[in-house]
N, C-alpha and C positions, 0 to 999 in steps of 0.2 A: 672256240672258233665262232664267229660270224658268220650266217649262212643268206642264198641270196633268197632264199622264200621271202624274210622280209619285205626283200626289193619291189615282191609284185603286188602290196598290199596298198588298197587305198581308204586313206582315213577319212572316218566321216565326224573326226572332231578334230580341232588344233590344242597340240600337249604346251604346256607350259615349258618356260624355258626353268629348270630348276634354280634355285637360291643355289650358292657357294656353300651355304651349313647345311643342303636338304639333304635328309634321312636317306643313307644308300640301302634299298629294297629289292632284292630278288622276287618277283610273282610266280611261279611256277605251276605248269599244267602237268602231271605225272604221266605224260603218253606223250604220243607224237603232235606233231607240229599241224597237223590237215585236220588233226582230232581234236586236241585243243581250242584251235581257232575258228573251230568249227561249236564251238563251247558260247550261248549267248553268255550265260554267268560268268564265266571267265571272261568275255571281251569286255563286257561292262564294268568289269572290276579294275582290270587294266585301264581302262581309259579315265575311270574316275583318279587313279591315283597319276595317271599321267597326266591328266588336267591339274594337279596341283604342285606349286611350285614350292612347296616345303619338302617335297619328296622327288626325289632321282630314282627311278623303277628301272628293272631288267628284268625281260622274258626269260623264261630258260622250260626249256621241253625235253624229250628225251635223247633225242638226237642233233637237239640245234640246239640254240640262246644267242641272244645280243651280246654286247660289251659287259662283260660280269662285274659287281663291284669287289675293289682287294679284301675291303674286309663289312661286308654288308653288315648290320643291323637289324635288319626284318627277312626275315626268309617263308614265305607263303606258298603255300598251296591249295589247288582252287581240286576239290574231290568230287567226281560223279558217277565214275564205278567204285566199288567194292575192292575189286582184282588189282588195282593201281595202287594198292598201298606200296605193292610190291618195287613198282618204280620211283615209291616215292625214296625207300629206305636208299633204293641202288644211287637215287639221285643225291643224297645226304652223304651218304659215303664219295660221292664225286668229287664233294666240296669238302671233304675232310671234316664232315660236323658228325659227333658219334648220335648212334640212329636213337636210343634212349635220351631224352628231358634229363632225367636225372644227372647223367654223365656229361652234362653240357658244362661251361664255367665262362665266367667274365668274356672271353675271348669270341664266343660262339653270337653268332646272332640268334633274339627269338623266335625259332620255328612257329609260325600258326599256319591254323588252317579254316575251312569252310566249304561251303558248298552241300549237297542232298545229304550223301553219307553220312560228314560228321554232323550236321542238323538233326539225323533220324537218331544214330547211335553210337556216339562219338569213342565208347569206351573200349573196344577190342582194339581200338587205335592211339587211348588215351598216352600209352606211355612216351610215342615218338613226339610229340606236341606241346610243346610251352603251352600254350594261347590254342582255343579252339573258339571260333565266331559262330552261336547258334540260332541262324535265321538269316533273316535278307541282309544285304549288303547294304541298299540305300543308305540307311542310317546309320549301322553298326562300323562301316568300315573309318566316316569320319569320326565316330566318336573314339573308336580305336588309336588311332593317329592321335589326334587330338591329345588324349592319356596319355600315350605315348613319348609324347614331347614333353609334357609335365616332368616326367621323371627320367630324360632319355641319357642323362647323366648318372644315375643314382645304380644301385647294384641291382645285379639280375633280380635277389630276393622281393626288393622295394619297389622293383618296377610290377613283378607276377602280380603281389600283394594290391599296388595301387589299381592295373588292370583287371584284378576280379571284383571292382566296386562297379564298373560299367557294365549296366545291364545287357543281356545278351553275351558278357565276355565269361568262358569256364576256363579255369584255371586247374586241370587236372589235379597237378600235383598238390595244391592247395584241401585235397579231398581224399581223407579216409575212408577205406574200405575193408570190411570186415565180412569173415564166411563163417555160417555156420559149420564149416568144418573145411580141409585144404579142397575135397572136392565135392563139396557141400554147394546149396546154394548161398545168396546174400545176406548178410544177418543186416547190416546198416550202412551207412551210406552219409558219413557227417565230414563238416568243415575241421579242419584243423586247427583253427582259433575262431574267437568269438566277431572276431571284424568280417571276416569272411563269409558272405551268405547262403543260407544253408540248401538255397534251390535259385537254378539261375534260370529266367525264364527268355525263352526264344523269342527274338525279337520280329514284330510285324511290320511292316511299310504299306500304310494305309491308303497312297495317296491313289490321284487317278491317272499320272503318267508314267509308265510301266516301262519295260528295256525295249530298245530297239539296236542293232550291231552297232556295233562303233568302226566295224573297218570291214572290206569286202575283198577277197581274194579267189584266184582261180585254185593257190594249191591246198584250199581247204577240202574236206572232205564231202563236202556240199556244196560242189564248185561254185565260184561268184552267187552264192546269194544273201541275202538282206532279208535277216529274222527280223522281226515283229511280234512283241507279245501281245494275244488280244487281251488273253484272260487270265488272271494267275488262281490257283484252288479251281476248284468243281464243286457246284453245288449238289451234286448227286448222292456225294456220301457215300458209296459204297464199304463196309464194314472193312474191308481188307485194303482199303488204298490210301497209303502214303500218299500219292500227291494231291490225294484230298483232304485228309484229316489232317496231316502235317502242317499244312499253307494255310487251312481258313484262318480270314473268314474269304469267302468268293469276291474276287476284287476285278471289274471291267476295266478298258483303259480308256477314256474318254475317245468320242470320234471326231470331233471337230478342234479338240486339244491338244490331241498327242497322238491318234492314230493317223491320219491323213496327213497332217505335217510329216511324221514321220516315213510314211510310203511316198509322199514327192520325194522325200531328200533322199533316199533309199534307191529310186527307182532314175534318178540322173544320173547313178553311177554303175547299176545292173541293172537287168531285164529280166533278175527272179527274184522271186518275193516267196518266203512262207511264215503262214500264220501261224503261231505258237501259242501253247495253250492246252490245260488238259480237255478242256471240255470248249474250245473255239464257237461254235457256230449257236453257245447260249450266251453269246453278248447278247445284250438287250436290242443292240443295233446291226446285228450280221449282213440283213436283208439290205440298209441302207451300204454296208459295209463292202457288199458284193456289187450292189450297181456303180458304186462308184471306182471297182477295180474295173467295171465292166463296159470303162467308157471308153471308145475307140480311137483314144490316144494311148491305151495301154494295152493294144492287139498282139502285140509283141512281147509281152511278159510271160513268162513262165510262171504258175503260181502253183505253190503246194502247202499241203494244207495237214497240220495236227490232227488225229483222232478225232472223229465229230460224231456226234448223242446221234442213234439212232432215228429218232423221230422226227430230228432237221435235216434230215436228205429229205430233198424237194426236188423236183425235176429241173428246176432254174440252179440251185447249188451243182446239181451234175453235169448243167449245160454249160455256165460259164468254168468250171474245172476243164470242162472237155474245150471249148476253147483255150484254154489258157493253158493246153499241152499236157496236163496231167491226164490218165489214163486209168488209175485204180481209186478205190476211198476206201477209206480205214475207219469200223467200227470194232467198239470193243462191246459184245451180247454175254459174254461169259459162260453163262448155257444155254441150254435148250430149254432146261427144266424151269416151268413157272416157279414151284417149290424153292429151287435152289436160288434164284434171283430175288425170292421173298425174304429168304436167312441174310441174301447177303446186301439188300435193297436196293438191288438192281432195278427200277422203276421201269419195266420196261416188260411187252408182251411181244410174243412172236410172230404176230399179226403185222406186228410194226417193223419188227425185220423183213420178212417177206415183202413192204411195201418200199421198205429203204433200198432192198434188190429192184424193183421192179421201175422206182424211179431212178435209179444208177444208170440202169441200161436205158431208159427212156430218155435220159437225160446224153446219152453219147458216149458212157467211160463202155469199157472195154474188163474191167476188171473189179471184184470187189472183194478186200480181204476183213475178215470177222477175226476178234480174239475172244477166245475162249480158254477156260482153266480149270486143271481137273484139282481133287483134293480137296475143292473148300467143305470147311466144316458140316457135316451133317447130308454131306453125297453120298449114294446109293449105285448100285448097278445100273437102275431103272430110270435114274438121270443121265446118264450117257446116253441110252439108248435112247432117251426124247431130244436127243443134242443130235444124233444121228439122222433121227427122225427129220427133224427141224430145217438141215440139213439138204435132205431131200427136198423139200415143199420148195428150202426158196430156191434149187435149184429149178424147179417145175414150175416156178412161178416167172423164172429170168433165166428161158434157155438161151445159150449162148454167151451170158455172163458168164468170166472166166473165175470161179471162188476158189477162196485159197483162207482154211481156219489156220490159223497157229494158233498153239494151243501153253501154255504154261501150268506149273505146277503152283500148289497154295502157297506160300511163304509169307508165315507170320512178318509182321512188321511193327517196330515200337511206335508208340503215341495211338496206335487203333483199337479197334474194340477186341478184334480178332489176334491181338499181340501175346494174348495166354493159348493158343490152339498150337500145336508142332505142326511140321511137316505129316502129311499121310503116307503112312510105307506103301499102300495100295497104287500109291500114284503114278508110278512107273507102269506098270503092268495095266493099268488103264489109259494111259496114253497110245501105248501098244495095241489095245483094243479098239479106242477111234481109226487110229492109223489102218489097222486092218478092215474096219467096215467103211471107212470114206474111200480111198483107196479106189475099190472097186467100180462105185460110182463117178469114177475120174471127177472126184475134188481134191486139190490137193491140200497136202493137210503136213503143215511144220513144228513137230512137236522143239519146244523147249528143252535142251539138258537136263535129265532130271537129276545130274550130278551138281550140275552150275547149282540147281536151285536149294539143294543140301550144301554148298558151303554159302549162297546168298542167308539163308534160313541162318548160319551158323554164325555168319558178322552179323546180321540183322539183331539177332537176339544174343549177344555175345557180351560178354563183363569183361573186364582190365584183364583175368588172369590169360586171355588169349592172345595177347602181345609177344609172348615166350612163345607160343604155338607159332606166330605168324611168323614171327627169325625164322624158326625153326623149318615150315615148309616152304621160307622163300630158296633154303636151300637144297629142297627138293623136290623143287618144281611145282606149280598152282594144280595138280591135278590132285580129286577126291582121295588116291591112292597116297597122295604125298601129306593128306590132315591125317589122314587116318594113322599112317606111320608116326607124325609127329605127335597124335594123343597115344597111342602107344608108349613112346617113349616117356612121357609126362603123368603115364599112369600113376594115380592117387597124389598128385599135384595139382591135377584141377580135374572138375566133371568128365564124366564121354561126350561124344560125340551125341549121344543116344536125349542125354538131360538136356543140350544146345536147341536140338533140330528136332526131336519125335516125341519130345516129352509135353505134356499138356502140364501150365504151371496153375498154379494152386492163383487165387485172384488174393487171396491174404500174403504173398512172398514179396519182399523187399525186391523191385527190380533194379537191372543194372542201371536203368536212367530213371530211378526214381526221383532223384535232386536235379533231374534237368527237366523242366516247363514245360508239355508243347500246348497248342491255343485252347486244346480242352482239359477239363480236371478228370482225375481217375472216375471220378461218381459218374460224372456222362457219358466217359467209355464203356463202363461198368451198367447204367442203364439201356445202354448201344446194343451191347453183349445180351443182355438179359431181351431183347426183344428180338435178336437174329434165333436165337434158343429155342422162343417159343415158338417158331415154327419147324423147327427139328420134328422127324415123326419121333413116336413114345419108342424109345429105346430101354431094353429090358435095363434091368438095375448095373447091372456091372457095366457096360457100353457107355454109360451114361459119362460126359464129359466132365473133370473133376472144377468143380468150383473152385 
């Protein structure tokens, strides 16, 4: 069925009329339709393949899709949670394609995918996936295509084979994998044959014009607005973050290239704008970036604004936000603790929080929320308590400001430096302890799941054999309760639960994405790791984290 959400969409590119022979392609978002298209990487992805007339594309979401084609050829999907693998299998079975690669034959189109997830750790996922795309789409998607057509006649086999010579393109099933034992860890990690390359490395897009929406809608989830990426990576480096270590190198989008062109053409078809980015307000040009949101032909814009570095709230950043309708601003400080922002190189003092509060309110917002994280490697009691501490001050320092920390637990993540640490079992029971001393102090404070962050922990760090896991709790529903039942049943088939998510890994073990690239080599992660360490305080011999 055709749904009329379509109807209220307005494009901000014109799609080609497709060729008579173009490639029939299904794109797929594993959620809903407001969620989806509320997805920049997804809409960019779509409109680049609807721009091209060798390809005939159809949307399909969980509850809507376009005109489907009889017998597509490319079936895609664009991943950014975790929890949506779950939609994707229900969506495969919609279409009558069995949810395993392996069981697929001539008849089936090749399933890929892309997007954060499969870029960070493609392999708890690998089995459902012909083709998995590792990095930016700029580049990777036409060379994809492109491959594509070479061989778009030839058998499934000769196509998988010709598509894992394109860089950036893994070819799961083309890749052995061997355990040191059924529920052992990874002994290696090789190609299947000698054509096959034995490591595929994630692809970058270098350039300096970056995504901006390709279409504007009120039934998105972020009603009518017009994203803008300013900045893609963070030059911050924080030890534990994916969308920094993942993305580098730190990449601006020019402002007189691409960024202002792109908020006229954005801003003739809505009156909200948000900037996108992990670390936004360190473009090189923010200042220039903001006066010219700030000029009084754009009185009427609504603007909101990605996560921005503590030390660039300025009284003029919280004045024009506070014009421009927004209310609160988002910094992410992690703790309180100096110490613990040293392990994790958090570049940043509490002096500067305090002042980032004090220009919030000076500046007109009404609200400031802080993210903070308990669990990371080498926390202590005595580091909450200076989070609590901390806390207090910038409340005393910006009475009236309305603060709100949420708080998250650690979760390892691959390509970091921090990818050998587990989960902290402590980390529940410390979240419980913020929540009871902020609390009182009427701040409020939104602890993260610490269930969510035990199965995040568990796909994040997660090898091929948890594909049998993942059938298995889709049919017992995505709660902690429903893994735990399904390693149960799988007992001495593959690891616990315990070796995934709490187990600290040895820095000599074969990981599950060793044969996949990302921007840095193990040695730099490994000297990363080796300098967060040395500021750990001297923990007696047995505590001590295993190398």
């Amino acid at each position: 069925m055709t749904s009329s959400v379509f109807d209220s969409e307005r494009l901000l590119f014109t799609p080609a009329n497709p060729n008579t022979d173009a490639i029939p392609l299904i794109f797929a978002f594993p959620n809903e339709y407001s969620v989806g298209i509320t997805s920049l990487g997804y809409q960019v992805v779509w409109a680049t393949l609807a721009m091209r007339d060798d390809v005939q594309v159809s949307r399909l979401f969980t509850h809507t899709h376009e005109q489907l084609p009889r017998q597509p050829e490319l079936l895609g999907f664009s991943m950014s949670w975790e929890l949506d693998y779950v939609n994707i299998l229900n969506l495969l079975e919609s279409l009558s394609i069995p949810i395993r690669a392996d069981f697929r034959n001539e008849r089936h189109p090749l399933v890929f995918g892309g997007g954060p997830v499969l870029t960070a750790n493609p392999e708890p996922f690998a089995e459902f996936f012909d083709v998995i795309l590792l990095g930016d789409g700029e580049d990777l998607l036409g060379n994809f295509i492109e491959a594509y057509k070479e061989v778009r006649n030839a058998s499934r086999e000769t196509q998988l084979k010709r598509l894992a010579q394109v860089p950036g393109i893994y070819i799961p099933s083309l890749y052995a994998v061997e355990y040191l034992a059924k529920d052992g860890a990874v002994k290696s990690i090789n190609p299947i044959s000698a054509e096959i390359p034995p490591v595929v490395q994630k692809q970058t897009y270098r350039g300096n014009t970056l995504s901006a929406s390709t279409v504007v809608t009120e039934k998105a989830a972020w009603e009518n607005i017009y994203m803008v990426e300013v900045v893609r990576s963070c030059p911050e480096m924080c030890r534990f973050c994916l969308a920094s270590y993942l993305t580098l190198p730190f990449r601006t989008a020019s402002l007189e290239g691409s960024l202002i062109p792109a908020i006229e053409r954005g801003l003739k078809v809505t009156n909200r704008l948000g900037l996108l980015g992990a670390s936004v307000t360190q473009h090189p040009e923010f200042t220039e970036l903001l006066d010219y949101i700030s000029q009084p032909k754009y009185d009427d814009v609504r603007l909101s604004i990605a996560s921005v570095r503590t030390n660039t709230v300025t009284v003029q950043l919280a004045k024009t936000l506070a014009q421009r309708d927004t209310r609160s601003l988002t910094i992410a400080i992690e703790s309180g603790s100096e110490k613990l922002r040293r392990i994790i190189n958090k570049k940043l003092h509490n002096d500067e929080i305090i002042q980032a509060a004090v220009n919030t309110k000076a500046g007109g917002l009404t609200n400031l929320k802080l993210y903070g994280m308990v669990g990371v490697p080498g926390e202590e009691p005595e580091d909450l308590e200076q989070t609590v501490a901390m806390m207090g001050s910038v409340r005393k320092a910006a009475p009236g400001l309305r603060l709100t920390l949420g708080c998250s637990t650690f979760v390892p993540k691959a390509h970091t430096p921090f990818q050998w640490f587990g989960v902290d079992r402590q980390a529940e029971k410390r979240l419980q302890l913020l929540q009871k001393q902020l609390k009182p102090q009427g701040m409020e404070f939104r602890p993260e799941s610490y269930n969510w962050s035990i199965i995040q922990a568990l796909l994040s760090r997660g090898d091929r054999r948890l594909s049998q896991l993942l059938e298995l709790t889709r049919d017992f529903g995505d709660s902690l309760g429903s893994y735990k039942r399904a390693f149960k049943q799988l007992k001495g088939r593959i690891p616990d639960l315990d070796f995934y998510v709490h187990a600290e890994w040895s820095t000599e073990q074969v990981l599950p994405w060793s044969h996949l690239q990302g921007p840095l080599p193990q040695s730099t992660l490994l000297k990363h790791l080796a300098e967060a360490k040395s500021h750990f305080r001297a923990l007696p011999k047995q505590l001590q984290p295993l190398n």
